[in-house]
C-alpha positions as CSV (number, residue, x, y, z in Angstrom):
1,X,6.2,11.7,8.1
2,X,8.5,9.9,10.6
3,X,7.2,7.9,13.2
4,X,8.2,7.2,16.8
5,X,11.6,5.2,17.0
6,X,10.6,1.8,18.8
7,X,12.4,2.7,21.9
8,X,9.6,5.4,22.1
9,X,7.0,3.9,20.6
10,X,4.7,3.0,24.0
11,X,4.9,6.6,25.1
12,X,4.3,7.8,21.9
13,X,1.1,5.4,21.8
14,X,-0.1,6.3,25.6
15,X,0.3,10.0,24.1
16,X,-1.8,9.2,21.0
17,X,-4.7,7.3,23.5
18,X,-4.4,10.3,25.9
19,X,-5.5,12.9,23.2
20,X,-9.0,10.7,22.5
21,X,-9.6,9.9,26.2
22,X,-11.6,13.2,26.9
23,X,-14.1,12.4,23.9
24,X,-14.8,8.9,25.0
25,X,-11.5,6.7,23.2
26,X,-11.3,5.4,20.1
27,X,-14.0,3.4,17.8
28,X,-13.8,-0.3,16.7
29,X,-11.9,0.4,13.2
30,X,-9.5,3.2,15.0
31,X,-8.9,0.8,17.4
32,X,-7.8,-2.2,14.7
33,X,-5.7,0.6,13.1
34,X,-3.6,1.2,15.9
35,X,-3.2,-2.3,16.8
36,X,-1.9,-3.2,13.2
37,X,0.5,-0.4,13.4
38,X,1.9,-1.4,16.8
39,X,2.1,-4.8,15.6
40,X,3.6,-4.1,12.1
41,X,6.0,-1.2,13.1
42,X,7.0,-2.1,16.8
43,X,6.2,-5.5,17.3
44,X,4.0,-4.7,20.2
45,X,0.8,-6.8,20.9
46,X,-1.9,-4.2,22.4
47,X,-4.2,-7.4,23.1
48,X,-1.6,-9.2,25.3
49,X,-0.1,-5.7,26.8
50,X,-2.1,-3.1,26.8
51,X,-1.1,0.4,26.9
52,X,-3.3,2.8,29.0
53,X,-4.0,6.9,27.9
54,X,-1.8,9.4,29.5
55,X,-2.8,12.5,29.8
56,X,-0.6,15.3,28.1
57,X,0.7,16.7,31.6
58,X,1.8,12.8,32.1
59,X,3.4,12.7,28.6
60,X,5.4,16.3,29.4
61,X,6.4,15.2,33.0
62,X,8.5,12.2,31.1
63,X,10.2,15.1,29.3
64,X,10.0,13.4,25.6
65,X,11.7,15.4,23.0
66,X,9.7,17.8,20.7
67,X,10.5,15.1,17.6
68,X,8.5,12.5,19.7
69,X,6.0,14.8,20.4
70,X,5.3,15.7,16.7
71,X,5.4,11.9,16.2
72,X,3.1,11.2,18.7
73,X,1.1,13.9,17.0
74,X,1.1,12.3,13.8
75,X,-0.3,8.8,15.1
76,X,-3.5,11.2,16.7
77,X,-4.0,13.0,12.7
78,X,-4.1,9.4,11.4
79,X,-6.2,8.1,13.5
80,X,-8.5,10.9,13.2
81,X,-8.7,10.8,9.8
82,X,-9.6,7.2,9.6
83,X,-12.8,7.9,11.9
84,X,-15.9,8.2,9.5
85,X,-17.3,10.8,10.2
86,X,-14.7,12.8,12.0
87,X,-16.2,13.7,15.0
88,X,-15.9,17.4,16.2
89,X,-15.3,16.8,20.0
90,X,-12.7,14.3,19.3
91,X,-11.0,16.7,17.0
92,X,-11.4,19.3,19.9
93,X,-9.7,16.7,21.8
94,X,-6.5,16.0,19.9
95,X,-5.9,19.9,19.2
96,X,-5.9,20.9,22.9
97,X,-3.7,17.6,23.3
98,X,-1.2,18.4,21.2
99,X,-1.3,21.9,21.5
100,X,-0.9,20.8,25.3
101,X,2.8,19.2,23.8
102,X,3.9,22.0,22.5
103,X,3.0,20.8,18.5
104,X,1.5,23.1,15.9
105,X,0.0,21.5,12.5
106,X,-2.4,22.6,9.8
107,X,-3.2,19.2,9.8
108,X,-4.5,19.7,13.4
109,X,-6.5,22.2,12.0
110,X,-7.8,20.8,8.9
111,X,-9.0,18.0,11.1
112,X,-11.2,20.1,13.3
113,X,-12.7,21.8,9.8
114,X,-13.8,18.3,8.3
115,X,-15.3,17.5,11.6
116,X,-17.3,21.0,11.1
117,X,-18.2,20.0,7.9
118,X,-15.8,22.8,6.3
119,X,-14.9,20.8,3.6
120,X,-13.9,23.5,1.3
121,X,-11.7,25.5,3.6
122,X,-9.9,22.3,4.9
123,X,-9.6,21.3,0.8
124,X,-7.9,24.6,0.2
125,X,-5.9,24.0,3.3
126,X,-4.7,20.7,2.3
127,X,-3.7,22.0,-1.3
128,X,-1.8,24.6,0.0
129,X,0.5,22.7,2.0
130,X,0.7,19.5,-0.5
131,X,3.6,18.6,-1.6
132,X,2.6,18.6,-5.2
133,X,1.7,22.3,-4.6
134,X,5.5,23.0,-3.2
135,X,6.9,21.0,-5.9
136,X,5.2,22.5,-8.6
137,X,6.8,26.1,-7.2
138,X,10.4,24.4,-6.7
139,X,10.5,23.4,-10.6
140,X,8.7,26.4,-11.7
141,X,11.9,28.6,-10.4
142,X,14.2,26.1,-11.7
143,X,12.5,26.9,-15.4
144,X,9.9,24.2,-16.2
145,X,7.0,26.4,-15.3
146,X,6.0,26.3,-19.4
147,X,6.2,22.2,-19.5
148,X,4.3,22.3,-16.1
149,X,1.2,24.0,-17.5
150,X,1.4,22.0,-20.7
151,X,1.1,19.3,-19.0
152,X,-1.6,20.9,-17.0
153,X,-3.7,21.4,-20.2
154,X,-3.5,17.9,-20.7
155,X,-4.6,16.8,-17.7
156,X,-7.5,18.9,-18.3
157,X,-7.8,18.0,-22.1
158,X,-7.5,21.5,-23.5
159,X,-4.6,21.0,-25.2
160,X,-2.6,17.6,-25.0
161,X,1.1,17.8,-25.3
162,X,3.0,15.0,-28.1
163,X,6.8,16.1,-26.3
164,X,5.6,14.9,-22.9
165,X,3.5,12.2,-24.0
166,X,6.1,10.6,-26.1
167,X,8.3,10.7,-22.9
168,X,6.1,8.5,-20.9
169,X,4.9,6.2,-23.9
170,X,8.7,5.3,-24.4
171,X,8.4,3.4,-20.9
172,X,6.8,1.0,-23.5
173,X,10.0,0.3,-25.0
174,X,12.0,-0.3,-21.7
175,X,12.9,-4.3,-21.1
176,X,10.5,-6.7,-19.9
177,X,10.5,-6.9,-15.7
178,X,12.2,-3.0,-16.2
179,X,10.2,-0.8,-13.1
180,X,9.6,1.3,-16.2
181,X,7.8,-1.3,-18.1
182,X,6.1,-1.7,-15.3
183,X,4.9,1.4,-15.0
184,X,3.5,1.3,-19.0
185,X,2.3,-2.2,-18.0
186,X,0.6,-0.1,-15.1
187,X,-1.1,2.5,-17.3
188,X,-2.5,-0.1,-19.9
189,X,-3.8,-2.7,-17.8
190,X,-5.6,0.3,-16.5
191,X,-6.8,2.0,-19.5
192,X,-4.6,5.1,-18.0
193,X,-4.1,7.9,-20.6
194,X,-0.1,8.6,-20.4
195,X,1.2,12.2,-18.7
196,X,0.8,14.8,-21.8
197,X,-1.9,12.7,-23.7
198,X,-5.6,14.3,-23.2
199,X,-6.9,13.9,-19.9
200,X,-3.3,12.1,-18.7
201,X,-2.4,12.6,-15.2
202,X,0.1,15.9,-14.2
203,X,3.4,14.9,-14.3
204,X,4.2,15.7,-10.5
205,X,1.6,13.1,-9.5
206,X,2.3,10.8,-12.3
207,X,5.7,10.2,-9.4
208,X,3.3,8.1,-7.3
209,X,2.4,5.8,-10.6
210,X,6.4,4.6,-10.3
211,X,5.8,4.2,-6.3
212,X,2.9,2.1,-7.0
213,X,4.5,-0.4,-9.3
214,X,7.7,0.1,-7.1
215,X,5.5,-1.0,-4.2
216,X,3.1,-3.5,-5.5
217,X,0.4,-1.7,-5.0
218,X,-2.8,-1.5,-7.6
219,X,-4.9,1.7,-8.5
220,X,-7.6,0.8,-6.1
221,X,-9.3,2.3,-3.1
222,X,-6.9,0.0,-1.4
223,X,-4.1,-0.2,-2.9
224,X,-4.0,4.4,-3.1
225,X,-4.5,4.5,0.7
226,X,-1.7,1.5,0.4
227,X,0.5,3.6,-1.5
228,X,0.1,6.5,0.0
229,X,0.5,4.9,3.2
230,X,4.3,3.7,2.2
231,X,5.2,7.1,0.7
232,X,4.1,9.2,3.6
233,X,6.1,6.7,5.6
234,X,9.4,7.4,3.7
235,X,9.2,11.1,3.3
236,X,11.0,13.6,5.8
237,X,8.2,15.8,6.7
238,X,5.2,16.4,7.3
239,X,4.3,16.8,3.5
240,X,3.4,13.0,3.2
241,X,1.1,13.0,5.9
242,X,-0.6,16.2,3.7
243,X,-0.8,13.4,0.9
244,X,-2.2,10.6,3.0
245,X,-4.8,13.2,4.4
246,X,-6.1,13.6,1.2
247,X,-6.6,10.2,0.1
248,X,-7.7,9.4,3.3
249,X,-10.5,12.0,2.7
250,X,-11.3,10.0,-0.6
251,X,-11.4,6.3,0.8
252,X,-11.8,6.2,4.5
253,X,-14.3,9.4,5.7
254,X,-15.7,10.3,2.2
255,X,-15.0,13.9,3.0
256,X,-13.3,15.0,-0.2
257,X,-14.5,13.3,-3.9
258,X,-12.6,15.7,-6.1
259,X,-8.9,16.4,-7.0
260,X,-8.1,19.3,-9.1
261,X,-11.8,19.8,-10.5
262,X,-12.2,15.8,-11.3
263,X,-14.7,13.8,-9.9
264,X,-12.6,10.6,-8.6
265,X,-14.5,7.7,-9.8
266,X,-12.8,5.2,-7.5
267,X,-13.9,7.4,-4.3
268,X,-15.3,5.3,-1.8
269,X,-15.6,5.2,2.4
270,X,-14.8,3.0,4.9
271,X,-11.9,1.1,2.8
272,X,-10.2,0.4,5.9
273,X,-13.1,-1.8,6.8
274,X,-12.7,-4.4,4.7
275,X,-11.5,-7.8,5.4
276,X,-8.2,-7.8,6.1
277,X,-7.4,-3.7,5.1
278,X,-6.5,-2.2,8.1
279,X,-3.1,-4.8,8.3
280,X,-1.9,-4.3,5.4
281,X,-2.4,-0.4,5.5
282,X,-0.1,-0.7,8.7
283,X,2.4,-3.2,6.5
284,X,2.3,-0.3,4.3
285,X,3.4,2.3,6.6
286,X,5.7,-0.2,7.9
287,X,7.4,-0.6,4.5
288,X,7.8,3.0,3.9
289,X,8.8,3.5,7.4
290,X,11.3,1.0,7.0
291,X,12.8,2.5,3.5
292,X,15.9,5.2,3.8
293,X,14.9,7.4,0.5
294,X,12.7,9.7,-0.5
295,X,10.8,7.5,-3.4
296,X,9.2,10.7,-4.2
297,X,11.1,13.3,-4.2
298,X,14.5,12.0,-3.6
299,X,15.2,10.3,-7.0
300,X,15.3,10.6,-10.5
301,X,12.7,7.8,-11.6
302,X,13.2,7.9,-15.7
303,X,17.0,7.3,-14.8
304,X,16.5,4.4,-12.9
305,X,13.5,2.9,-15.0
306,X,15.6,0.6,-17.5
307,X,16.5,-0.7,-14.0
308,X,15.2,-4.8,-13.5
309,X,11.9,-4.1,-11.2
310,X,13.4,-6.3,-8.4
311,X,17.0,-4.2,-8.5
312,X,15.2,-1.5,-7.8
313,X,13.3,-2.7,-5.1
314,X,16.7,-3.7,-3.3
315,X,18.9,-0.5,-4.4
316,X,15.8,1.3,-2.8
317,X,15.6,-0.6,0.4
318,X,12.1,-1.2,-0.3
319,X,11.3,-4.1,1.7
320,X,9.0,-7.4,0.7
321,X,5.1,-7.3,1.9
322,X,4.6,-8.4,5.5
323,X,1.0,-8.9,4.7
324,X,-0.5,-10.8,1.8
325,X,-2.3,-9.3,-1.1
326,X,-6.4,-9.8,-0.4
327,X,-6.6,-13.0,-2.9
């Protein structure tokens, strides 16, 4: 998910206003969201100069480019998806706005189900285009479709799997202050079952268990719509923003409380809410925003797991918190 360059940033923001003017603005919490993101990303301070809606004709008159437009589009899905509920006309509002710029999303879509209260038909949608669903196909061709479902029966305690299991456990044995000790560290201070031990995580989304330590970021409601934030931030397309969607569903508008058949336990709404939240969600998007690879995708993590924590951080480009932890 890139967003808008700073140069373009207040167009892309009058855009992003403009598509929620015809069903009465923003809220309160939309509202802080969009201020922390200006402030964290573009150094702009809405209070002291604000930025008033254009309408899309406006926006198209100024002739942006189609990559600012899909930007621009990307600001309105976020701030959509932090609403709770998602309100139908304002989802209305934001398809005929972008489709009004020329951009086409599923996410568009999927927005305007959960404010129908299709839950199950935007779920599907979602899964379909996640990027955990696209890599699961990419490795499958390249011959680890058998270790994929192993590690699928795992996950789902049929049938747990010692090969992968001992994989991940040997992060144990990596040096102190090692991003992959860290990771271990991660999974025990939790009480996390390890990829290929029963009921351990699929080994695809066991990637954003590295990001989190990589990050700083804790397995809370937080701290997943924190992570989430800074990997949707760094990757290339719009696959990130499919990833963020979904966890937005589970901690900001309590539209979705399963992932592949499990009841998540930390599932809460309104995260964004609390004290101090909706900043550091921003510093997150900031961060990811800010870093030139791919921490998902675009890396082999058990290869650079013996790596010192901190090295990592730098060889990555991940850059230090802006905002504090909560204490």
């Amino acid at each position: 998910m890139l967003l808008p360059a700073p140069d373009d940033a207040r167009l892309a923001l009058a855009a992003t206003l403009g598509a929620f003017e015809p069903s009465g603005g923003i809220d309160e919490i939309q509202a802080s969201v969009l201020d922390d993101i200006a402030g964290a990303v573009y150094g702009l301070d809405l209070q002291a100069e604000p930025i008033a809606p254009l309408p899309a004709d406006e926006v198209m008159a100024l002739h942006p480019s189609h990559a600012l437009r899909q930007q621009a589009a990307h600001l309105m899905i976020l701030l959509e998806l932090v609403e709770d509920p998602v309100a139908r006309a304002e989802a209305e509002s934001v398809e005929r706005y972008a489709h009004h710029l020329g951009v086409h999303s599923s996410l568009l879509d999927d927005a305007r189900r959960l404010a129908e209260h299709h839950i199950a038909a935007m779920y599907a949608d979602l899964q379909r285009s996640s990027w955990y669903t696209e890599q699961t196909v990419e490795l499958s061709a390249r011959g680890r479709l058998v270790e994929l479902v192993r590690s699928k029966l795992a996950y789902s305690g049929v049938a747990p799997d010692p090969e992968i299991a001992r994989r991940w456990e040997g992060l144990r044995d990596m040096p102190a202050g090692s991003w992959g000790r860290g990771v271990a560290d991660f999974y025990e201070r939790h009480g996390f079952p390890f990829p290929g031990e029963e009921h351990g995580i699929y080994e695809i989304g066991a990637r954003h268990d590295f990001v989190h330590v990589l990050a700083g970021y804790e397995a809370t409601p937080e701290g997943e719509l924190d992570v989430f934030a800074f990997i949707a931030a760094c990757m290339p397309d719009e696959k990130g923003l499919v990833l963020l969607a979904v966890t937005l569903g589970l901690f900001q508008n309590g539209a979705i409380h399963h992932v592949a058949g499990k009841k998540v336990r930390i599932a809460r709404e309104g995260t964004l809410s609390d004290d101090g939240a909706a900043a550091r969600w921003a510093d997150a998007l900031d961060r990811g925003n800010r870093c030139p690879v791919d921490v998902m995708g675009g890396i082999d993590h058990f290869a650079l797991a013996p790596m010192p924590l901190e090295d990592a951080r730098i060889r990555l480009g991940v850059a230090p918190k802006g905002v504090p932890d909560p204490a």
